[in-house]
C-alpha positions as CSV (number, residue, x, y, z in Angstrom):
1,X,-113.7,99.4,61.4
2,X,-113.0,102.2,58.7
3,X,-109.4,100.3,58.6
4,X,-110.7,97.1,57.2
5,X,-113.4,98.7,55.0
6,X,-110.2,100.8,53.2
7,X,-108.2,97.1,52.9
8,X,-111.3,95.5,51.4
9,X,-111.6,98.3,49.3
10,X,-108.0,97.9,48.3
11,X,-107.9,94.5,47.9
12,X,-111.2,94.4,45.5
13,X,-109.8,97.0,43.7
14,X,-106.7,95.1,42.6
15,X,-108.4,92.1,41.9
16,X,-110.8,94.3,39.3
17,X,-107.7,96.0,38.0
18,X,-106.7,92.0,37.5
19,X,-109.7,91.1,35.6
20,X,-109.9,94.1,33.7
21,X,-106.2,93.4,32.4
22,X,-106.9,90.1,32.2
23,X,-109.8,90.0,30.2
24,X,-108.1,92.7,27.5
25,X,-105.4,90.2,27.0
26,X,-108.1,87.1,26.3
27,X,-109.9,89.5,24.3
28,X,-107.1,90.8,21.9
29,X,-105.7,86.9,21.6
30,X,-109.3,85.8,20.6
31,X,-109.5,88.2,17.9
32,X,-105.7,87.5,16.8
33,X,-106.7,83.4,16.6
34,X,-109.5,84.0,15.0
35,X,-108.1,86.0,12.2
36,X,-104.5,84.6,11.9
37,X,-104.8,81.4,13.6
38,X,-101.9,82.3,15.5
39,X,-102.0,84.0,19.1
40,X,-98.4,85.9,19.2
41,X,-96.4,85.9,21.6
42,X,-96.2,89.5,22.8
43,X,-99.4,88.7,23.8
44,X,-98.6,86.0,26.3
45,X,-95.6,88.0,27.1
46,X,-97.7,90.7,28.3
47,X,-100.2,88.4,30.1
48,X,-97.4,86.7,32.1
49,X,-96.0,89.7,33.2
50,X,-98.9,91.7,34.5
51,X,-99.7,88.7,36.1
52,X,-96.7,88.9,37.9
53,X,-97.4,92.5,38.8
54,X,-100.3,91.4,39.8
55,X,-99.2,88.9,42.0
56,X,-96.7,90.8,43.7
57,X,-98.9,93.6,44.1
58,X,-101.9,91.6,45.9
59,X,-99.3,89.9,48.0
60,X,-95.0,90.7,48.3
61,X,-92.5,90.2,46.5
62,X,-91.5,86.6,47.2
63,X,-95.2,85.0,47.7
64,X,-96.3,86.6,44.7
65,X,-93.8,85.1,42.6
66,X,-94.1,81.8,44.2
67,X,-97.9,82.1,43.2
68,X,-97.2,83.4,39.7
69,X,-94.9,80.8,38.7
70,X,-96.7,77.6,40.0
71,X,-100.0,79.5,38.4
72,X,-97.9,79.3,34.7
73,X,-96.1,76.0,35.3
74,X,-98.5,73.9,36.3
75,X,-101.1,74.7,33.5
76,X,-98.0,73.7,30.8
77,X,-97.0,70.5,32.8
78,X,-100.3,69.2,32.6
79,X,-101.5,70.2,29.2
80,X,-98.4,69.9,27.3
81,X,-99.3,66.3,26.8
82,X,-102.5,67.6,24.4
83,X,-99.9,69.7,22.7
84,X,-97.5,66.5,22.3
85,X,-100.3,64.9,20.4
86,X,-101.2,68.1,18.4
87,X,-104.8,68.3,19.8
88,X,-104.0,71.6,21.5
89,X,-101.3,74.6,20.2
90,X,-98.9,76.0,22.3
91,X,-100.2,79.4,22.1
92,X,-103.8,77.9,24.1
93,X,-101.4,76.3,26.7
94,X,-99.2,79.5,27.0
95,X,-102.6,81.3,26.9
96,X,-104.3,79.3,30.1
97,X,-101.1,79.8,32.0
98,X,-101.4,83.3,31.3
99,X,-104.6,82.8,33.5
100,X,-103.1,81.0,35.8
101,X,-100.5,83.4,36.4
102,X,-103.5,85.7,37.4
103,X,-105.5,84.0,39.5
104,X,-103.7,80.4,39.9
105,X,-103.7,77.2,38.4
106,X,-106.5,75.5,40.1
107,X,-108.6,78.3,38.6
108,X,-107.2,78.3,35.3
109,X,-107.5,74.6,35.3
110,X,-111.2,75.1,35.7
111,X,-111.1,77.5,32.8
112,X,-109.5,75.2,30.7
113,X,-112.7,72.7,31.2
114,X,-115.3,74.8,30.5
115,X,-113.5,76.1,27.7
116,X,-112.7,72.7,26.5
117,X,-116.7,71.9,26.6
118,X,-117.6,75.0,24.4
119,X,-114.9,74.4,22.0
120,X,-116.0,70.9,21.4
121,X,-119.6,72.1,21.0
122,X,-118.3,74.7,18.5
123,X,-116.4,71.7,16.9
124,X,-119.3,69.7,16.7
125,X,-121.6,72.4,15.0
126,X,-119.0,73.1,12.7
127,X,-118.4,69.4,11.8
128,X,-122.2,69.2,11.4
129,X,-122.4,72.3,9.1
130,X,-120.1,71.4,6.8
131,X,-120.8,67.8,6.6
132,X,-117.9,65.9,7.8
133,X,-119.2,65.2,11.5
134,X,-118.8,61.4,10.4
135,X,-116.1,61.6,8.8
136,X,-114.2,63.0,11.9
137,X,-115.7,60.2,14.5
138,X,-114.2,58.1,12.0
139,X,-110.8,59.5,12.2
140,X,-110.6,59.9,15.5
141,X,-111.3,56.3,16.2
142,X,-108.6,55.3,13.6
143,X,-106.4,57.5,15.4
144,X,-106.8,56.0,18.3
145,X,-106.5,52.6,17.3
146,X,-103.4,53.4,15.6
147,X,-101.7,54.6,18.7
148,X,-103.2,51.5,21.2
149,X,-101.6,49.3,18.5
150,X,-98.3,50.9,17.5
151,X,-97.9,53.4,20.7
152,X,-96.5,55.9,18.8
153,X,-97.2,59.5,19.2
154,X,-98.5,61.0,15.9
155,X,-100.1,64.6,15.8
156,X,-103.8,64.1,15.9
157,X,-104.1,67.4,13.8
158,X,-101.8,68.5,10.6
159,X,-102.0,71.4,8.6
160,X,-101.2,70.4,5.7
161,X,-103.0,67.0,5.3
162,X,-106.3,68.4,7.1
163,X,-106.4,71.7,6.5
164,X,-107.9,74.7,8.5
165,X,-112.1,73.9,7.7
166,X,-111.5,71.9,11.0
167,X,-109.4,74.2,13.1
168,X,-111.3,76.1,15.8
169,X,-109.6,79.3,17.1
170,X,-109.6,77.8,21.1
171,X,-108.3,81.4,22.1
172,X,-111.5,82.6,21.5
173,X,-112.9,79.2,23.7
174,X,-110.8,79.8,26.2
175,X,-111.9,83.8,26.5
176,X,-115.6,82.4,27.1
177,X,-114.5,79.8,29.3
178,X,-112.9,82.8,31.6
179,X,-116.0,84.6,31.4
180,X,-118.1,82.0,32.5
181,X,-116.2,81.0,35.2
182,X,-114.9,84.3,36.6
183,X,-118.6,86.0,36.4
184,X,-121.1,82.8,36.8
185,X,-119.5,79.9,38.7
């Protein structure tokens, strides 16, 4: 009995060290996106390989890394197509398989979704604080119009033409959307 009461103790312990680690490498890309617009890459860096650690510490060597690489791949596969259509920037995608090399994709696909509803809320308040709400819906349906008719990918979002008013910092979207799910759902 003392046995499993030590391997529970264990096991909880890593998946706190997990979150813990986890949650500092969220944190520091919010604050990066929302001051540079950028999340660097030393940041993912880091968050994929304690993740592996991670992995192969809660599990072995081979398992873990089995784990931590379909928790990473799976995230890009999926939303790489946001990113093809410049809805999304690599740095988000790279930043939810960082959580999915954590805790695997299935969760970090669930982050993704709540952070995708609070960045669109946060989009929406935005649009509707600076006036240009309308203006958007309008766009978007043009946009998508344009690519039923012509089927031609072109980025939903450039820089240059639409500046940064629009631009929400997702890293800090998709920290929120981690919290929520790891400590409420």
């Amino acid at each position: 009995m003392a046995l499993f009461y030590v391997h529970t103790f264990r096991e909880e312990g890593k998946r706190v060290l997990s979150i813990c680690c986890l949650i500092a490498i969220l944190g520091i890309a919010a604050y990066e996106d929302i001051t540079s617009l950028k999340v660097s890459n030393r940041i993912i860096c880091t968050g994929w390989c304690l993740g592996f650690l991670s992995n192969i510490f809660s599990t072995d060597l081979f398992t873990g890394s089995i784990n931590w690489i379909k928790g990473i791949i799976i995230p890009i596969c999926i939303l790489f197509l946001l990113y093809i259509f410049k809805m999304l920037g690599a740095g988000d995608i790279k930043l939810i398989s960082v959580i999915g090399g954590f805790f695997g994709s299935v969760f970090a696909l669930k982050v993704f979704v709540v952070s995708i509803f609070i960045g669109g809320m946060w989009a929406v308040i935005k649009c509707v604080r600076y006036g240009y709400l309308y203006i958007r819906i309008i766009y978007f349906k043009k946009y998508l119009a344009e690519f039923i008719r012509s089927k031609k990918i072109n980025p939903y979002y450039v820089r240059e033409r639409d500046g940064d008013e629009i631009v929400i910092p997702f890293s800090a979207a998709i920290f929120a959307g981690y919290v929520i799910v790891e400590f409420i759902f």
